[in-house]
C-alpha positions in Angstrom: 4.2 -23.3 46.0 6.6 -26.0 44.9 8.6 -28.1 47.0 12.1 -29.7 45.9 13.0 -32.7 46.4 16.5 -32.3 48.1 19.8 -34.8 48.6 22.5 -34.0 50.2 26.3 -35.4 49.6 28.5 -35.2 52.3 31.9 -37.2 53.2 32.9 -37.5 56.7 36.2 -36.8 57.4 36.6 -35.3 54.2 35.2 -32.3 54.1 32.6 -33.7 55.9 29.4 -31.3 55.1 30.9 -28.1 54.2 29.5 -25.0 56.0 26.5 -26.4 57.0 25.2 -27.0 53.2 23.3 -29.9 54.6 21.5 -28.4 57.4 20.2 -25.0 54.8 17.4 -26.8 53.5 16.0 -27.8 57.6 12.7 -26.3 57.7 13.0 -24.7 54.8 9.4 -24.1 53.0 10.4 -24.9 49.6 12.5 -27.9 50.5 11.5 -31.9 50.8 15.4 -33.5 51.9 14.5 -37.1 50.3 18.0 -38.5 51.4 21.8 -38.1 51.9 25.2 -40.0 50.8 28.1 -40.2 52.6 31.1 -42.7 52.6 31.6 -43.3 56.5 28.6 -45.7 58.3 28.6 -43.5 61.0 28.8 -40.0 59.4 25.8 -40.9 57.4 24.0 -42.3 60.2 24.4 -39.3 62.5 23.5 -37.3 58.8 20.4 -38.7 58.5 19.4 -38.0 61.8 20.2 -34.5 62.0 18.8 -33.6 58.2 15.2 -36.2 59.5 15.8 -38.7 56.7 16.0 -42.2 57.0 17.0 -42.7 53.0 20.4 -42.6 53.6 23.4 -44.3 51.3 26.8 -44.9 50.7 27.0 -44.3 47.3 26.2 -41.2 45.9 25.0 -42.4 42.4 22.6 -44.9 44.0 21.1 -41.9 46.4 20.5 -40.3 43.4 19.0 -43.2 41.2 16.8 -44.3 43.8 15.5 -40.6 45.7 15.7 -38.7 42.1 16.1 -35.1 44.3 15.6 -32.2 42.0 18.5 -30.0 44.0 21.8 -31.8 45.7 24.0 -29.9 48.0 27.5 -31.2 46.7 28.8 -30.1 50.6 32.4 -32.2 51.7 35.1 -29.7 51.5 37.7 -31.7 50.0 38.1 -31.3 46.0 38.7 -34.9 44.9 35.0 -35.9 44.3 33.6 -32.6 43.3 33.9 -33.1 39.5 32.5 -36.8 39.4 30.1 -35.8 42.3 28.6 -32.9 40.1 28.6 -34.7 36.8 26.4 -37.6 38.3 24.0 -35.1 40.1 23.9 -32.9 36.1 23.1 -36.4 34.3 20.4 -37.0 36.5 18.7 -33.6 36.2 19.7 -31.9 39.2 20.9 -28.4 39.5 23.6 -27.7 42.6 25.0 -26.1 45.6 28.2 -26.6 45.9 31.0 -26.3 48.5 33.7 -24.2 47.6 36.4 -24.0 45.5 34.9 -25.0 42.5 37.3 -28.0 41.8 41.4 -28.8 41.8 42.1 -28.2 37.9 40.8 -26.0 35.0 40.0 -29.1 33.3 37.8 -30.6 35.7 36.1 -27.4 36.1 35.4 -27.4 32.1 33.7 -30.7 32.4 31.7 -29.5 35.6 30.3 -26.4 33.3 30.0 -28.8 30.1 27.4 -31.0 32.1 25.5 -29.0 33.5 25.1 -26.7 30.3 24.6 -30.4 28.4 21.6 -31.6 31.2 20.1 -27.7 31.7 21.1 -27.4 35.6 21.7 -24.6 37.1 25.0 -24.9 40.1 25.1 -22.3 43.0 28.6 -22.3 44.7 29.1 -21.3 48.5 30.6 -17.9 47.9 29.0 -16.2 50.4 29.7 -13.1 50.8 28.7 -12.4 46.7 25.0 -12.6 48.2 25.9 -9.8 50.9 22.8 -7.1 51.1 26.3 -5.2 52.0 28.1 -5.9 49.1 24.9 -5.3 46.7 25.1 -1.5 47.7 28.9 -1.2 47.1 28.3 -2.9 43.8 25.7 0.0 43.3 27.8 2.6 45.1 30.8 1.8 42.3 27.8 1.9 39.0 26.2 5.5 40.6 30.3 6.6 40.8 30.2 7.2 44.6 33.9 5.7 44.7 34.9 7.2 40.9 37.4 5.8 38.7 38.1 2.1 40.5 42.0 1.8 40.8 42.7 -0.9 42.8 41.5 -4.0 44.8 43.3 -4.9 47.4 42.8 -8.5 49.0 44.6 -10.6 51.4 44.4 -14.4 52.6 43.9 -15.4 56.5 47.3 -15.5 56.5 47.4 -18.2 59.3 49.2 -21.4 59.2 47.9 -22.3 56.2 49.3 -19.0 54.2 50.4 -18.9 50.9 49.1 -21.6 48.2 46.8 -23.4 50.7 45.5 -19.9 51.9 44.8 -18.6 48.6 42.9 -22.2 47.1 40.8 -22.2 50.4 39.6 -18.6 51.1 41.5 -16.7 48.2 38.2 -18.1 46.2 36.2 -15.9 48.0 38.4 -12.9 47.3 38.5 -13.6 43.5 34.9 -14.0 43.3 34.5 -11.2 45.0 36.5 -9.1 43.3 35.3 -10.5 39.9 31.6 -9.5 41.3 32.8 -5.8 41.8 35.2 -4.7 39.1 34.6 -7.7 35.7 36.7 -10.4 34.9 40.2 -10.8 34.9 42.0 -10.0 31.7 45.8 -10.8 32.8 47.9 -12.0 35.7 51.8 -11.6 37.0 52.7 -13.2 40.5 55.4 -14.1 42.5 55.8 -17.4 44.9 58.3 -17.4 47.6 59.0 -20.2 50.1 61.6 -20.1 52.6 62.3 -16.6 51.4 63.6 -17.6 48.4 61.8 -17.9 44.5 59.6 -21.2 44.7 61.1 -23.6 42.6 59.6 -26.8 41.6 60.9 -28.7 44.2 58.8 -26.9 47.0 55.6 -28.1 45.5 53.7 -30.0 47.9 49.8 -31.8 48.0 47.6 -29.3 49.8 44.7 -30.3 52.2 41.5 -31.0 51.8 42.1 -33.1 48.3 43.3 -29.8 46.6 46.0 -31.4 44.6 49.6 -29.4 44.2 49.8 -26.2 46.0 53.4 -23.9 46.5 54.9 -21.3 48.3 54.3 -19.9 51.9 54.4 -16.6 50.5 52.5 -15.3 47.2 52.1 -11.7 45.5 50.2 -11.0 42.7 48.9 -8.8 40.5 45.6 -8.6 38.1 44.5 -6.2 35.4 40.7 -6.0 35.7 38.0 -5.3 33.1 36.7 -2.7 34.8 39.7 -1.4 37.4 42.8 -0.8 37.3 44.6 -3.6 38.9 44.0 -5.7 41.5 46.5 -7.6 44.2 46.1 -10.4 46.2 49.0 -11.0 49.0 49.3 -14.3 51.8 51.8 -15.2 53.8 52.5 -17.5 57.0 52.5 -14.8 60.1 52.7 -15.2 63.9 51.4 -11.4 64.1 47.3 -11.2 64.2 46.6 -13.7 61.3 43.2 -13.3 60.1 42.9 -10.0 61.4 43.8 -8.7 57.6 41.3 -10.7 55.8 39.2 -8.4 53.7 38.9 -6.3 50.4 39.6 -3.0 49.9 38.3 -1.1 46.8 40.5 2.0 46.2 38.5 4.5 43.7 39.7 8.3 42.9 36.6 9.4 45.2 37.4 6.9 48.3 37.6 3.6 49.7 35.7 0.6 50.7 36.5 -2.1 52.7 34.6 -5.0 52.9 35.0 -8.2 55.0 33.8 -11.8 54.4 30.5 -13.0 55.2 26.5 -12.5 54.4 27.0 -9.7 56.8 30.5 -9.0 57.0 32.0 -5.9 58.3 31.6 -2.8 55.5 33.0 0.7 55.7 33.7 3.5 53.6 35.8 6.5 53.6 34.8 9.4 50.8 37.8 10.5 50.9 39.8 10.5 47.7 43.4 9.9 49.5 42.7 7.3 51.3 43.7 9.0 54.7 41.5 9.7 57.0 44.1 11.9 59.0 45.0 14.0 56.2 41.1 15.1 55.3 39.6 14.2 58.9 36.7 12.2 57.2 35.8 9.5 59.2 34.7 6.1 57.5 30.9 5.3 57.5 29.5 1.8 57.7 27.5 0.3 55.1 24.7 -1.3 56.0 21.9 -3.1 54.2 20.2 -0.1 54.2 22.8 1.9 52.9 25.7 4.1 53.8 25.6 5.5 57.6 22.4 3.4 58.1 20.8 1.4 60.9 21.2 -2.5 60.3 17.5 -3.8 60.2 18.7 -6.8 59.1 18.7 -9.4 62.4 20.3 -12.6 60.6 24.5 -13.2 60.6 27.1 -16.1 59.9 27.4 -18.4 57.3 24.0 -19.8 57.5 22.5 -16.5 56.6 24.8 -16.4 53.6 23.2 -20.2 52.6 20.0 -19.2 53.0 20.3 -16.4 50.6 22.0 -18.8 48.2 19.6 -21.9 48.3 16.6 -19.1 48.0 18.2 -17.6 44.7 19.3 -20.9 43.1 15.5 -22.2 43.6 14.4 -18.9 41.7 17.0 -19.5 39.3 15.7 -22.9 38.3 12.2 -21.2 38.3 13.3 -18.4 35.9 15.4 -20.2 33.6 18.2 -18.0 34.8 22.0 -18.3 36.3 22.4 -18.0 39.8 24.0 -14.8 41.0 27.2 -17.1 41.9 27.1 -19.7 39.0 29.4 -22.5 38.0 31.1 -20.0 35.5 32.1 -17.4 38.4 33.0 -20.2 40.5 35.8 -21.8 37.7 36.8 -17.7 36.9 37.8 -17.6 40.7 39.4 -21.1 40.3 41.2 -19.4 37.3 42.9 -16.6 39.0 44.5 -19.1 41.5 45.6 -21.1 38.9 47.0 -17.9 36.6 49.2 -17.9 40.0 51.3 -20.4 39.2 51.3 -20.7 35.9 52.6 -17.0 35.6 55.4 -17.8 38.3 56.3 -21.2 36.3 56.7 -18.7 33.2 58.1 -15.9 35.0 56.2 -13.5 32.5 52.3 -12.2 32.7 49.7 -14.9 31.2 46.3 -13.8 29.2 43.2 -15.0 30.9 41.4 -17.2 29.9 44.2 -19.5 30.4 44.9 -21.6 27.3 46.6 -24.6 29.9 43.5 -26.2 31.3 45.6 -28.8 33.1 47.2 -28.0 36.8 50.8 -26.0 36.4 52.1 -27.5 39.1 51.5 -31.2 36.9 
């Protein structure tokens, strides 16, 4: 079968190489890695190393002029690059795996999608737990009407030191993408952004980490009407009680409850039970497996680099079948969207449509 020709991008000390979206393609049978780029002399030295290469660069654009890779993993964490590094890696013909989020601004992420449509790519983003074996049999579970009418999603943030905008642009993509995966897009958003206890007002806006541009609030609620549920909320705050311990998504239908947590193999329970209460009906939840509800786990591989492996295998078929990945560039700027609709409903103080018609940050 076909091997790829594979680069990798990363930038140490800036994201340095993502969630290990360099080392996926190691021994991989349909992968060839013909170089890797990064900034920092000794980052790329100990890169090229790890990944067996010795074409190794520090420029990006010459990597790819030079080792012409059919598939780049766009890997460093931080946001700054993201649009530039996926545009060059589009004009010369290759399709993507990228780090997540997506990029800082709507815009940025219209130019992403505009390239690669323009130079026929395909671009996989690292949204994990969308490629779950888990997940696939909620998804399933909800179109068979195990859980009934869908009436809420529930997510939350890490809610670590980190919580509120920071939280919600680092692993709040993952809970919009996953809740876009289970219950359609999102038609309109209304939120909230407190810092200090008080309404966020422009003055509290800050730069975020990892090259994420403006970020506000230590606190943030909102609220989504969904295409195919009723609503759905996502809630982060800075706590000293058990952060992280609430990082999941609950899907609340008029049959019962799921909740899922992140991951290729995260955590997955339901309850049949249509109030939600265990106590009240004396139902006791059932895990979801891969093999399906109250199910043995046959499936040996966990952690992130499971999740990687599932998306690197689907983006290859996706090239091979003319088809969008199962996590695409389009569901990674609709995640990106539902951040921004965040702000831009708490600048207005009123509900905004979606799509948004301001493509630019609103926090400026």
């Amino acid at each position: 079968m076909k091997k790829y020709r594979v680069a990798v991008i990363g930038r140490t000390g800036k994201g340095n190489y993502g969630h290990g979206l360099d080392t996926v393609w190691m021994n991989h049978p349909r992968a060839e890695i013909v170089g890797v780029a990064d900034e920092d002399e000794k980052g790329r030295l100990a890169a090229g190393k790890r990944l067996k290469t010795d074409q190794i660069f520090a420029d990006f654009k010459e990597m790819l002029a030079k080792t012409k890779p059919e598939i780049v993993s766009v890997a460093d964490r931080f946001l700054d690059m993201h649009r530039d590094m996926v545009l060059a890696c589009a004009e010369h013909g290759a399709s993507i795996f990228l780090e997540k989020p997506i990029s800082r601004t709507l815009q940025e992420a219209d130019e992403m999608v505009a390239a690669c449509e323009k130079h026929h790519v395909k671009c996989a983003i690292a949204h994990q737990t969308r490629y779950s074996p888990r997940v696939a049999i909620v998804k399933k579970m909800i179109q068979d009407g195990l859980l009934g009418d869908l009436l809420e999603l529930r997510g939350r943030g890490k809610e670590d030191p980190r919580g509120g905008g920071q939280d919600m642009m680092v692993l709040g993509t993952h809970t919009f993408d996953l809740m876009r995966f289970l219950a359609g897009d999102a038609q309109w958003c209304m939120a909230r952004i407190f810092q200090g206890g008080k309404l966020a007002v422009s003055g509290d806006v800050r730069m975020g980490g990892e090259g994420m541009g403006p970020i506000q609030g230590d606190r943030i609620a909102a609220t989504y009407g969904m295409a195919n549920a009723h609503s759905a909320t996502f809630g982060t705050y800075v706590t000293k009680d058990f952060p992280g311990k609430r990082y999941s998504l609950h899907v609340y239908g008029s049959k019962g409850v799921v909740q899922l947590n992140f991951g290729a193999h995260g955590g997955t329970w339901f309850l049949p039970d249509p109030s939600w209460m265990p106590g009240q009906s004396k139902t006791a939840w059932q895990e979801i497996t891969s093999a399906g509800i109250g199910k043995p786990e046959t499936l040996k591989e966990t952690g992130v680099e499971t999740g990687n492996h599932y998306i690197v295998d689907d983006l290859i078929e996706s090239i091979e079948k003319d088809r969008q990945p199962l996590g695409n560039i389009y569901d990674g700027r609709a995640a990106l969207e539902m951040i921004m609709a965040v702000y831009e409903s708490h600048k207005l103080q009123k509900p905004v449509e979606l799509p948004m018609k301001n493509r630019r940050h609103p926090l400026g």
